[in-house]
C-alpha positions in Angstrom: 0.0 0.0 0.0 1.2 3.4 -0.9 1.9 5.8 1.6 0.0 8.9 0.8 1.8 12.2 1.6 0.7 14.4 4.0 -1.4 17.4 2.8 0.7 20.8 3.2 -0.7 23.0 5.9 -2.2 26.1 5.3 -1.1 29.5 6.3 -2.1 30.7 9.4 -3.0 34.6 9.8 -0.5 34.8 12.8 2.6 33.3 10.1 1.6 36.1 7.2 1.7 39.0 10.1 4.9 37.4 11.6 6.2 37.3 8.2 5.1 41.0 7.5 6.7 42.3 10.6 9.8 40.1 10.4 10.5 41.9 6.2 9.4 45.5 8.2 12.2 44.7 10.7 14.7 43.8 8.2 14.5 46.8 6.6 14.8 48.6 10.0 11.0 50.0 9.8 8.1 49.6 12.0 5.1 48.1 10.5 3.4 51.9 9.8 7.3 52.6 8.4 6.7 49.7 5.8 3.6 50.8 5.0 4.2 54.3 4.0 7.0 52.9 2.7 5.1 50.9 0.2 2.8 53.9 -1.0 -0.3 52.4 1.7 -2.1 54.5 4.5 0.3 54.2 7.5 -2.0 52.0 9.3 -2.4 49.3 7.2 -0.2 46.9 8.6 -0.3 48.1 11.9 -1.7 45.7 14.3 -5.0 47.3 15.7 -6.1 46.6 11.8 -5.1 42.8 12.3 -8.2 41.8 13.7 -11.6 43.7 12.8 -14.3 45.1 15.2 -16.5 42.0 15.3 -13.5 39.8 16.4 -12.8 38.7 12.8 -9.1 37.9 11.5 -8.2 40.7 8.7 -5.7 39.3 6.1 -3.3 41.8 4.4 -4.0 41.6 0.9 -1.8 40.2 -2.2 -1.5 43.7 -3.3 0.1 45.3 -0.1 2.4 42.0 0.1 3.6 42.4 -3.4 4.3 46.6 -2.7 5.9 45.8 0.6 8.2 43.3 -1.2 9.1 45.9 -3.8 9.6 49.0 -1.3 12.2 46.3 0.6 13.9 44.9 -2.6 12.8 41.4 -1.5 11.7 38.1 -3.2 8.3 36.3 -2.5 10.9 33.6 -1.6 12.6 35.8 1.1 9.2 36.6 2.2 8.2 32.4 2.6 11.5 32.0 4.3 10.5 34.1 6.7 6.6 32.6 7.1 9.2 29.8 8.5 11.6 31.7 10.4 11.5 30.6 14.4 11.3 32.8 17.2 14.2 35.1 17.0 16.3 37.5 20.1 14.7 40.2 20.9 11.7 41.9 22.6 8.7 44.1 21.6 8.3 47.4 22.9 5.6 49.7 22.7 5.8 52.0 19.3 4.6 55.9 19.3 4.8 58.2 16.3 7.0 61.3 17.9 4.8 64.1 17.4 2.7 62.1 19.7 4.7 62.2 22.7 4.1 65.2 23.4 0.2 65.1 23.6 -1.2 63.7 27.6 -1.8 60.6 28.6 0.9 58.7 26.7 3.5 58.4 29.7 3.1 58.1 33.7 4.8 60.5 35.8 8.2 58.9 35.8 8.1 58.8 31.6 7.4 55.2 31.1 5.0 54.2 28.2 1.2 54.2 29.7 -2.3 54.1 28.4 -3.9 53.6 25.1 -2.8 54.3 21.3 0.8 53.0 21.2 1.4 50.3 18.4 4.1 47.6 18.8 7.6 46.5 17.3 9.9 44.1 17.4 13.7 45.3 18.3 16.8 44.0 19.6 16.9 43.2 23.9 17.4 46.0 25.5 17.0 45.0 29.2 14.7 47.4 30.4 11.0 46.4 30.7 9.8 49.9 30.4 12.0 50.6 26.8 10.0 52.0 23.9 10.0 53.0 20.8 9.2 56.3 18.9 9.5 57.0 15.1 11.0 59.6 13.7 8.7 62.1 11.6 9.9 65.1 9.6 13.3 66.5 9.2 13.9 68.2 11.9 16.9 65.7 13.1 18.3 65.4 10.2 21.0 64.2 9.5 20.9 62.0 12.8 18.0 60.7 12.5 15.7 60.6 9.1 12.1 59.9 9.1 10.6 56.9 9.7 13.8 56.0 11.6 13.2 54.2 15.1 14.9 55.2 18.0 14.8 52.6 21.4 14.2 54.5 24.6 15.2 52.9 27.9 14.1 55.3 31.2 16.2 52.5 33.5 19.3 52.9 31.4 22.1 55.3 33.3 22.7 58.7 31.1 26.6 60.3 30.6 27.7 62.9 29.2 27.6 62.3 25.4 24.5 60.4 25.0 21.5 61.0 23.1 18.7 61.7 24.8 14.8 61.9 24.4 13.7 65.0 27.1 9.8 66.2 27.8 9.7 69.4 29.5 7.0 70.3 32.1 5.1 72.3 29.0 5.1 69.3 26.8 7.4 69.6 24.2 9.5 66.7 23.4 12.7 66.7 21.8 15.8 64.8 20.9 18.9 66.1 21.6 22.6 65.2 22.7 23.4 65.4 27.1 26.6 68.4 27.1 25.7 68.9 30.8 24.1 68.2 33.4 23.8 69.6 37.2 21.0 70.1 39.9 20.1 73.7 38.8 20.4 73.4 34.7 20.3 70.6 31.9 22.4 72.0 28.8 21.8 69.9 25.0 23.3 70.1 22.1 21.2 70.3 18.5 21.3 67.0 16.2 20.4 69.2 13.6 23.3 72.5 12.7 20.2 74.6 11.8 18.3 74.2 15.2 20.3 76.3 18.4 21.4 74.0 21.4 19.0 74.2 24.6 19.8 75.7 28.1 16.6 73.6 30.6 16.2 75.2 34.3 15.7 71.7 36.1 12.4 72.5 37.0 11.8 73.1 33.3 12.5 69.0 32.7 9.8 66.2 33.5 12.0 63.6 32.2 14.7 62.5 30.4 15.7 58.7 28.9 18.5 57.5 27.1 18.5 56.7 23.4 20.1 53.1 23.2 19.5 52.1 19.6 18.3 53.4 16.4 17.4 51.8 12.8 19.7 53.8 10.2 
């Protein structure tokens, strides 16, 4: 008696998202960054839109695989390699465009991620539970940082002199900017960007600052 082979299994929707955000993380973009990188509304991969109101799975469709392929140079066989790829090092952290950080109710007093409205991506261990991400929008840090770049922020990670920072003052504003000084009375940064002046902080002027430990380039 012949032995009949065993019928392939179908694709789950859990392996084409894994697969979607493992191509967005080779390319050092979040899934929104792939998106708009692909000519689609910024949302579409993100994962909110994964699963629909009624509890239904959503499927991305051929047409947004095939343009995030092209906007990463890769093959349909890259992208079923990676349907099969295994767990991998790393850790999620919570994703936030940047303009948004400096709206309320995004961060808890001591400037770890809290409440609603951040996405999630997958980025190299940092250590720190309370890491995050932001993406870079605009110009403005050029030419550290372009848009669409991700930066990791870790509050538990110790800050020197040297390091890039993110800081939120007490009005809000949030901004990126390199640590010259620092002392009980003042908090002194250095511009990213030539065009933009360096900033002088009274220390009462400063709700929090966090350390920059990695960035997609």
């Amino acid at each position: 008696m012949v032995k009949q082979p065993k019928a392939p299994r179908p694709l789950t929707h859990a392996q084409v998202w894994t697969a979607l955000d493992r191509l967005a993380e080779r390319a050092g973009l979040s899934p929104s960054g792939l998106a708009k990188a692909s000519g689609l509304d910024p949302t579409t991969f993100n994962k909110s839109k994964r699963i629909t109101g009624d509890g239904r799975e959503r499927w991305p469709s051929t047409e947004s695989v095939s343009k995030a392929l092209a906007a990463t140079n890769a093959t349909m066989e890259t992208f079923v390699q990676l349907l099969g790829e295994g767990p991998r090092g790393g850790q999620s952290v919570p994703l936030l465009g940047f303009a948004q950080a400096g709206a309320g109710g995004y961060f808890d007093d001591s400037g770890f991620p809290s409440g609603k409205g951040w996405d999630e991506v997958a980025l190299p261990a940092t250590g720190d539970e309370h890491a995050y991400a932001l993406e870079i929008e605009g110009d403005s840090m050029r030419p550290a940082y372009r848009e669409g770049d991700i930066i990791v922020v870790s509050p538990g990670t110790p800050i020197r002199r040297g390091d890039r920072v993110v800081v939120r003052t007490t009005g809000g504003e949030v901004m990126v900017k390199e640590l010259k000084r620092r002392t009980a009375k003042v908090l002194e940064l250095g511009s990213l960007n030539p065009v933009h002046p360096d900033r002088t902080l009274e220390a009462e002027q400063v709700e929090w600052i966090a350390r920059i430990v990695w960035a997609s380039q």
